[in-house]
C-alpha positions as CSV (number, residue, x, y, z in Angstrom):
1,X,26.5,18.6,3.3
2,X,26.0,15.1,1.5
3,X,23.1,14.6,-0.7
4,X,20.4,11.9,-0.3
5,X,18.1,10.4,-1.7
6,X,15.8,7.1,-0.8
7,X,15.6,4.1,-3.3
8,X,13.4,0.9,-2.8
9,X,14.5,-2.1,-4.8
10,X,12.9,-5.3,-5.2
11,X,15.2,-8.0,-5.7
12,X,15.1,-12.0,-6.3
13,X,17.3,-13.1,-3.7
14,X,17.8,-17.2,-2.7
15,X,17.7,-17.9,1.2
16,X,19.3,-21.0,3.3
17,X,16.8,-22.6,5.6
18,X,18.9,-25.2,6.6
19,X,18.1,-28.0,4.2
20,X,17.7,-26.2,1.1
21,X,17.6,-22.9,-0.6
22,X,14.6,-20.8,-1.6
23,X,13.6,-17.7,-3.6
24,X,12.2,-14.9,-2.4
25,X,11.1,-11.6,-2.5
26,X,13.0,-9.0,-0.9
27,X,12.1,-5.6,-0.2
28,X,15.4,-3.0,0.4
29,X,15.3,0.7,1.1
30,X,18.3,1.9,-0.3
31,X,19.8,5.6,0.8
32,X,22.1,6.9,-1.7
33,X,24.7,9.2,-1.0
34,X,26.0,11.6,-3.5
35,X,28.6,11.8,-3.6
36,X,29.6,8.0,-2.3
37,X,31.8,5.4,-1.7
38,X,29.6,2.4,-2.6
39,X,31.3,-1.3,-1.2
40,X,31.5,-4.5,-2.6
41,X,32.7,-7.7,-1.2
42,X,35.0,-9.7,-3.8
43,X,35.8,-13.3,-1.9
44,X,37.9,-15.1,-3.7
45,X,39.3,-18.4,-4.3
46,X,42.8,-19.6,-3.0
47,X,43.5,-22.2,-5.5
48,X,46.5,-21.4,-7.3
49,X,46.9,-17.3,-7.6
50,X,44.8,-17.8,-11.1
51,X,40.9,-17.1,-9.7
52,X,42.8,-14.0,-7.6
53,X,44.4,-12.6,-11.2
54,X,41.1,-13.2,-12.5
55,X,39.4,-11.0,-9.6
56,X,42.3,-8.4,-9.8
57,X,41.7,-7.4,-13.4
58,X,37.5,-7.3,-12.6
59,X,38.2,-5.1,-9.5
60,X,40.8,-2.9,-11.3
61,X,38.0,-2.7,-14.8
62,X,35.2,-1.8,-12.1
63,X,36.9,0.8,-10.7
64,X,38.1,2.1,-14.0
65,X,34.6,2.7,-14.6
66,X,33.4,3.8,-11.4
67,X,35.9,5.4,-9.3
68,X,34.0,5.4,-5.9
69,X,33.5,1.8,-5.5
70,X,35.6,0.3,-2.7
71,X,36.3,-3.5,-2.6
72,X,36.6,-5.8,0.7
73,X,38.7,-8.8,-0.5
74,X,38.1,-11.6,1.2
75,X,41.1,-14.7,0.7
76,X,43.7,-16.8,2.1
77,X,46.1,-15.2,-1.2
78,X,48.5,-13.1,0.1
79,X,47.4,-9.9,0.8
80,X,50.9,-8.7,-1.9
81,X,49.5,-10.2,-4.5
82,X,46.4,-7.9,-5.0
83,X,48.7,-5.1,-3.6
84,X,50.7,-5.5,-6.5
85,X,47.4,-5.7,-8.7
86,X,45.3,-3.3,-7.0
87,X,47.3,0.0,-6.0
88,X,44.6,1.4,-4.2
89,X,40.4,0.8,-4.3
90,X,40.3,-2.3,-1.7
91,X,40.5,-3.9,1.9
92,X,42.4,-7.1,2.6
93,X,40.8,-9.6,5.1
94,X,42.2,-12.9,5.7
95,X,39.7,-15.4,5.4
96,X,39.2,-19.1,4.5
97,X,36.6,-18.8,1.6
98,X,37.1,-22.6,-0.2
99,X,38.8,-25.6,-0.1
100,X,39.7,-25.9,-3.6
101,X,42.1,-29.0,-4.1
102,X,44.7,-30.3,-2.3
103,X,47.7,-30.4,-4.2
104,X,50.5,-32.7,-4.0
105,X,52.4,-31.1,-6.4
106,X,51.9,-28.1,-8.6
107,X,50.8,-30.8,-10.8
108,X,49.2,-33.5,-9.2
109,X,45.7,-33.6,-6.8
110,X,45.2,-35.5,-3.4
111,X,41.5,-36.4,-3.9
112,X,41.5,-37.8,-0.2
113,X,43.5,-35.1,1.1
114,X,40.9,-32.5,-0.3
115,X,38.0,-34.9,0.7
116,X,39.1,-34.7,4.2
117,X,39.0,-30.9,4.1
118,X,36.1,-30.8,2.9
119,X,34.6,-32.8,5.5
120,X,36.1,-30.2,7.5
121,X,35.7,-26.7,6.2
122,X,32.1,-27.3,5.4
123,X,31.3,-24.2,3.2
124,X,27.1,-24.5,5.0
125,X,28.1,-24.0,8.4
126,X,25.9,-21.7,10.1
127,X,28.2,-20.5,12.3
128,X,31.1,-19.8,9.5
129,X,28.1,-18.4,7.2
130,X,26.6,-16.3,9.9
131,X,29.8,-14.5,10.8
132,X,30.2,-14.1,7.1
133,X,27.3,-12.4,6.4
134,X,27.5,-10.4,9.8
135,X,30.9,-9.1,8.8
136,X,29.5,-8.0,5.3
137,X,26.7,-6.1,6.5
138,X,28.7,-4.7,9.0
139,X,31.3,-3.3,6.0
140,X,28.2,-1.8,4.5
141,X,28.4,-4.4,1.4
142,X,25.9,-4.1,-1.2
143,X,27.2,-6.0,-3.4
144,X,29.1,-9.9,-3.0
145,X,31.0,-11.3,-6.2
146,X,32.2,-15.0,-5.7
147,X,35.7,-16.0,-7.7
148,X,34.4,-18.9,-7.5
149,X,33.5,-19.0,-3.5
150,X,30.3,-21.5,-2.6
151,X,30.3,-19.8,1.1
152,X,30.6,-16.6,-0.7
153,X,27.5,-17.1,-2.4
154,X,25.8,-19.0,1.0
155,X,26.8,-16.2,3.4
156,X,25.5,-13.8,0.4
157,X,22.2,-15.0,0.6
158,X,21.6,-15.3,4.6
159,X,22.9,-11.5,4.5
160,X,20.4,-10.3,2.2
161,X,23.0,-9.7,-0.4
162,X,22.6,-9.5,-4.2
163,X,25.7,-12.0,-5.5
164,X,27.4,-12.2,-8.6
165,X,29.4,-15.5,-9.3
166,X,32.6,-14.8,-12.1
167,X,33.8,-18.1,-13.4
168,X,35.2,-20.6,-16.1
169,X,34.9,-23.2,-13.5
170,X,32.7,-23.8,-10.7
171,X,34.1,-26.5,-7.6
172,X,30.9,-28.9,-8.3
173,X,32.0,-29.3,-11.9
174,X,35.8,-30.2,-10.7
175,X,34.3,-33.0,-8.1
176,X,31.9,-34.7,-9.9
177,X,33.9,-35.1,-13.5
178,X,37.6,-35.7,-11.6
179,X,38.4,-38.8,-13.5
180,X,38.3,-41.8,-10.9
181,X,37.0,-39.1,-8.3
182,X,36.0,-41.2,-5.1
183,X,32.3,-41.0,-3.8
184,X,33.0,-39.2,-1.1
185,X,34.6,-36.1,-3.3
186,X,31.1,-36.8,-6.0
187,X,28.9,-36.1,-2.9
188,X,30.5,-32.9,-2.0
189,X,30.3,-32.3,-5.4
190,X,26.3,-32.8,-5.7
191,X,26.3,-30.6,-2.4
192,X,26.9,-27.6,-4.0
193,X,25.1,-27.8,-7.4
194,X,22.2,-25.9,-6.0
195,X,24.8,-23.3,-4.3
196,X,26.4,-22.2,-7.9
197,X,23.0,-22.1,-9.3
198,X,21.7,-19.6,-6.8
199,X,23.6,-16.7,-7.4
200,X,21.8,-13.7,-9.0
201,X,24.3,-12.8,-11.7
202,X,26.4,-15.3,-13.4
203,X,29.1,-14.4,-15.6
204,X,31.0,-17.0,-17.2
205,X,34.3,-16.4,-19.0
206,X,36.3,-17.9,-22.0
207,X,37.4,-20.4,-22.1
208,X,34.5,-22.0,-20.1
209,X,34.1,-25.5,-18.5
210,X,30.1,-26.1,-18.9
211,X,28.6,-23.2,-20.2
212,X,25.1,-22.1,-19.1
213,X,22.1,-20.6,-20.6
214,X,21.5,-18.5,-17.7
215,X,25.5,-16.8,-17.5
216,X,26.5,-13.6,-19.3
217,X,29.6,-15.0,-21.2
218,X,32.6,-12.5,-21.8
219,X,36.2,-13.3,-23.4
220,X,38.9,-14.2,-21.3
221,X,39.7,-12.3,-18.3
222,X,43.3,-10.8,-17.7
223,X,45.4,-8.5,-15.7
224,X,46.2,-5.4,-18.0
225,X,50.2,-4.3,-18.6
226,X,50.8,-1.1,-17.0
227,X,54.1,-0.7,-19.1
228,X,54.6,-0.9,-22.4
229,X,57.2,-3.2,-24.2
230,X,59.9,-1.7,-25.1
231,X,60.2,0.1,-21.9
232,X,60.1,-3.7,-19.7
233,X,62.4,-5.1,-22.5
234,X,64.8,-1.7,-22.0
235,X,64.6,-1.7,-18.2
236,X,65.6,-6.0,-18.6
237,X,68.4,-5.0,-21.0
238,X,66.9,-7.3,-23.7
239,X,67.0,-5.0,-27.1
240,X,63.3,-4.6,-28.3
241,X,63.8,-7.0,-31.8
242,X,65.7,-10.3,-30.3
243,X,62.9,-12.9,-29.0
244,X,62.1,-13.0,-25.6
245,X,60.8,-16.0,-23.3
246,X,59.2,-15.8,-19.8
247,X,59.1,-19.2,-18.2
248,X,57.1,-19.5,-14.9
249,X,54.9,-21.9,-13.0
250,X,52.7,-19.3,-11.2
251,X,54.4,-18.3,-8.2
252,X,55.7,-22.0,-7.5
253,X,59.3,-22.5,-7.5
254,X,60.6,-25.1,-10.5
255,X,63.2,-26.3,-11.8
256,X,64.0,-25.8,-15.5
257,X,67.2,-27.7,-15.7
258,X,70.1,-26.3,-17.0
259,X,70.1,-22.8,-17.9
260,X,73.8,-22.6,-19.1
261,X,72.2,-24.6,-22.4
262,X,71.3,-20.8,-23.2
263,X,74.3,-19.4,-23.4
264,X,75.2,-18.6,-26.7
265,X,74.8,-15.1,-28.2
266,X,72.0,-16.0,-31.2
267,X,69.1,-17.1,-29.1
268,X,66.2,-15.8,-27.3
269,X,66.4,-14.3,-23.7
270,X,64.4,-16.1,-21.3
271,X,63.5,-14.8,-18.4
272,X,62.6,-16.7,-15.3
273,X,60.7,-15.1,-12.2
274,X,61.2,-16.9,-9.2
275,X,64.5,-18.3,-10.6
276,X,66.6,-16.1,-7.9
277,X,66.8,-15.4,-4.3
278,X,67.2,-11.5,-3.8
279,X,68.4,-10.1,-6.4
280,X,68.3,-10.4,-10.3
281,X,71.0,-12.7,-11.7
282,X,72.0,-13.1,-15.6
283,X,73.6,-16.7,-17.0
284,X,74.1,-16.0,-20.6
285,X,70.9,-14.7,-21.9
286,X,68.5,-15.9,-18.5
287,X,67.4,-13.6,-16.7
288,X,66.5,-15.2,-13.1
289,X,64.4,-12.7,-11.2
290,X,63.5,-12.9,-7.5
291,X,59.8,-13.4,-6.4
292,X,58.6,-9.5,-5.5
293,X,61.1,-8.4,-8.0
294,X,59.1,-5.3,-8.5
295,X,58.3,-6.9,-12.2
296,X,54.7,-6.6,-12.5
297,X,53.7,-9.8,-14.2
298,X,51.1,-8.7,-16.6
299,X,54.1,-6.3,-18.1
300,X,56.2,-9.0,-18.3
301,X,53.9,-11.5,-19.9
302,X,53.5,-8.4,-22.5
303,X,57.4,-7.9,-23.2
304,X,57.9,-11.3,-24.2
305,X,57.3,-13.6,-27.5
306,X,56.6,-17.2,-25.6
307,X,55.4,-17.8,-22.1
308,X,56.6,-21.4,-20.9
309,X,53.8,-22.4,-17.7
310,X,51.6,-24.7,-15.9
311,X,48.4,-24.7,-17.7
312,X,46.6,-22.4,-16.1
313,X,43.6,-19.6,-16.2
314,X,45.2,-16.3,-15.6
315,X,48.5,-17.9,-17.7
316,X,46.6,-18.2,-20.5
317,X,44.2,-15.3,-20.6
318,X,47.1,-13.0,-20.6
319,X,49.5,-14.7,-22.8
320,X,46.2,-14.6,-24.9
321,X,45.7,-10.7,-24.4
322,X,49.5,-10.2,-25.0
323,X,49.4,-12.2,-28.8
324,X,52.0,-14.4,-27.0
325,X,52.9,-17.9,-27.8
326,X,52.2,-20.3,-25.1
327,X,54.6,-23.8,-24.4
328,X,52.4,-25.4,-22.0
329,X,52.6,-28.4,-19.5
330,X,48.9,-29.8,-18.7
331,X,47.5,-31.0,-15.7
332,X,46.7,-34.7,-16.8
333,X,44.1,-35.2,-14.4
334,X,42.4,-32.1,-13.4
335,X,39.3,-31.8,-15.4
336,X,39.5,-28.3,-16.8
337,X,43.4,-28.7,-18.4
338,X,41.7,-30.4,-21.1
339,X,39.2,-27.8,-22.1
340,X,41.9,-24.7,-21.5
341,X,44.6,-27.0,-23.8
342,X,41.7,-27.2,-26.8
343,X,41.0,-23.8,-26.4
344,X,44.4,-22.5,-26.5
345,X,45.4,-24.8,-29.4
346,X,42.2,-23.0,-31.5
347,X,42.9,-19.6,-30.6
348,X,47.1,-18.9,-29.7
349,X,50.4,-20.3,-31.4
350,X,50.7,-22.9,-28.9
351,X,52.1,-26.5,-28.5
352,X,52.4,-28.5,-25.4
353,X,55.3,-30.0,-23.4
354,X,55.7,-32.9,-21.2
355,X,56.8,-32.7,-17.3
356,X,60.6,-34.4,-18.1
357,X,61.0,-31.5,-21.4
358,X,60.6,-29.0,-18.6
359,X,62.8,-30.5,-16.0
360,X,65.6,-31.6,-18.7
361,X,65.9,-28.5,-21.1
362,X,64.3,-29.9,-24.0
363,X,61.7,-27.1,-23.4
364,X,64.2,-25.4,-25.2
365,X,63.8,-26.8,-28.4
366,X,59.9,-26.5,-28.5
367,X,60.2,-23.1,-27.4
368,X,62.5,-22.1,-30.7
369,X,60.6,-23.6,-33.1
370,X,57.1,-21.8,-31.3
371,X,58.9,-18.6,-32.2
372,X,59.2,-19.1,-36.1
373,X,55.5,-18.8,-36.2
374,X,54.5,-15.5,-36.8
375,X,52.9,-13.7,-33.4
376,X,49.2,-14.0,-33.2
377,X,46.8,-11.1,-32.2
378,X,44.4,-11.6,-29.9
379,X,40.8,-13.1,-31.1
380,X,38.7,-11.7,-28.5
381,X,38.9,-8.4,-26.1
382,X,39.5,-8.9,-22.4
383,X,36.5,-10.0,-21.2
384,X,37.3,-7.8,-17.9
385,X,35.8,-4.8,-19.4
386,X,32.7,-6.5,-20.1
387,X,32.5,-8.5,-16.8
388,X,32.4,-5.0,-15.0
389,X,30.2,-3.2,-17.5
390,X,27.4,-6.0,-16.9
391,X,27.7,-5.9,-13.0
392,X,27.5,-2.0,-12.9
393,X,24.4,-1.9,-15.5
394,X,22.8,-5.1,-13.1
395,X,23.5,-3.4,-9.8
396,X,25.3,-0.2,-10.1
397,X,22.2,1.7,-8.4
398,X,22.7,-0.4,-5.4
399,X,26.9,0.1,-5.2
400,X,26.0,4.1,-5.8
């Protein structure tokens, strides 16, 4: 027979009214089950795979530390990706949870393409927020973290829900400091101040947009190898003291140029996921790897010397956690490549490379010379261990 016993929480929740949110005072009776399988709602952010890395290593740290949680994912990222993250602890359920930013490229933003779906997908909808928040109590969720979801947080609060927001970023921030951002994207923008500021628990994590006195702040967030190096390096055939280069934009396809300026028998061995169909291929000392090539990422990223990317979140937060070098290629426009390229220059051998090094092969180059400075060791611990220590110590009564 399962144990009980009966728990009554108070807890300062915020609550839409339709034209603005409020505080108030909630009164919960909470039965805990010993033992329990306590479940917490993780919805997640489909821009890019970088907020869904972020989330991964969270979910996987929360579960280190308490084995019984269960998570409901809630995304439009494929449901492999966290598959290949998240071997077991967690539901997958399709769902539309932000608009993020229209992309034109990997590279470049459509402000009036993302305007338009914003006008849209409108993330206050009471109809969209009150099937949200039926669905969650219906899963039993005690718990909602937003990465970095506004109708998380919205349908959160008409639930009853405590919510915890995890971000270096918030989509408020993005709109109203885009550089030569159009009204109509500065209004959406001003729409949602109020929504990031509402959530009960806010952690925010290095390297950080616009800090705030209110946020637990934790070190960069990052998938964990699961493999050490020698044995990735072994399984690639690459001998554990010759350098080694991964090269990848994040799960978008890319053209590096010509990978047969490589082949000589002196210099590093780059390997390229996503630079095959199928199967993996060798040209001299590239290794092109299939998307799904049963690589874990993380291990990869922890194999290697240099990581050549997209400037990105989860890029850098587990080159960082590796002591990798980073080559990077910013994102001119988009207002948080700035902050990420500053922090990366203070704290990682790093340099950064323009759009036509990447496409021509001169990528080469500044990769060689990144690998005569000696590797750097990490600065800071993965924040993911802290992240899920202060959401169990906030509300691990109410998860069980």
């Amino acid at each position: 027979m399962v144990a009980t016993n009966t728990k009554v929480e108070t807890i300062m929740m915020t609550r839409f009214t339709g034209a603005s949110y409020h505080v108030l005072q909630c009164w919960r009776v909470h039965v805990v089950h010993s033992p329990a399988m306590g479940r917490v709602a993780y919805i997640v952010s489909p821009h890019g795979f970088g907020h869904a890395a972020r989330a991964c290593a969270v979910m996987a740290e929360v579960h280190r530390q308490c084995p019984a949680i269960h998570f409901e994912v809630f995304t439009e990222v494929p449901k492999w990706f966290f598959s290949e993250s998240l071997p077991h602890g967690f539901s997958y359920h399709r769902f539309a949870s932000d608009v993020g930013m229209a992309q034109c490229s990997p590279l470049v933003e459509d402000l009036e393409a993302t305007c338009d779906l914003l006008d849209r997908n409108r993330f206050d909808d009471p109809d969209i927020v009150d099937r949200l928040a039926a669905r969650l109590q219906m899963l039993g969720c005690s718990v909602v973290i937003a990465d970095i979801s506004p109708l998380g947080l919205v349908a959160a609060a008409s639930a009853g829900i405590p919510s915890v927001l995890v971000e270096n970023f918030t989509w408020d921030w993005i709109y109203l400091n885009y550089p030569d951002g159009t009204s109509r994207l500065r209004q959406h923008g001003r729409r949602m101040v109020e929504i990031f500021a509402s959530a009960n628990l806010r952690i925010q994590t290095d390297p950080m947009c616009e800090p705030s006195p209110t946020a637990v702040n934790v070190g960069p967030v990052a998938r964990s190898p699961r493999s050490g190096r020698e044995a990735i390096r072994a399984s690639l055939g690459v001998p554990p003291d010759e350098p080694m280069i991964v090269a990848s934009m994040g799960g978008v396809p890319w053209n590096y140029g010509d990978f047969a300026g490589f082949d000589h028998s002196d210099g590093a061995w780059v390997v390229v996921p996503g630079g095959s169909e199928g199967e993996m291929h060798h040209r001299g000392r590239f290794l092109l790897l299939p998307f799904h090539s049963g690589y874990y990422h993380p291990d990869l990223v922890g194999a290697s010397d240099l990581v050549v990317s997209k400037l990105g979140y989860s890029t850098v937060a587990e080159a960082h956690g590796a002591g990798a070098a980073l080559a990077f290629l910013g994102r001119p426009r988009f207002p948080e490549s700035p902050i990420l390229a500053q922090w990366v220059e203070e704290h990682m051998v790093a340099a950064e490379i323009g759009e036509g090094e990447l496409r021509g092969g001169a990528w080469l180059a500044a990769a060689n010379e990144l690998l005569e400075i000696p590797r750097r060791k990490p600065d800071q611990p993965n924040g993911a261990v802290r992240a899920a220590e202060v959401i169990l110590e906030r509300f691990g009564s109410l998860i069980g």
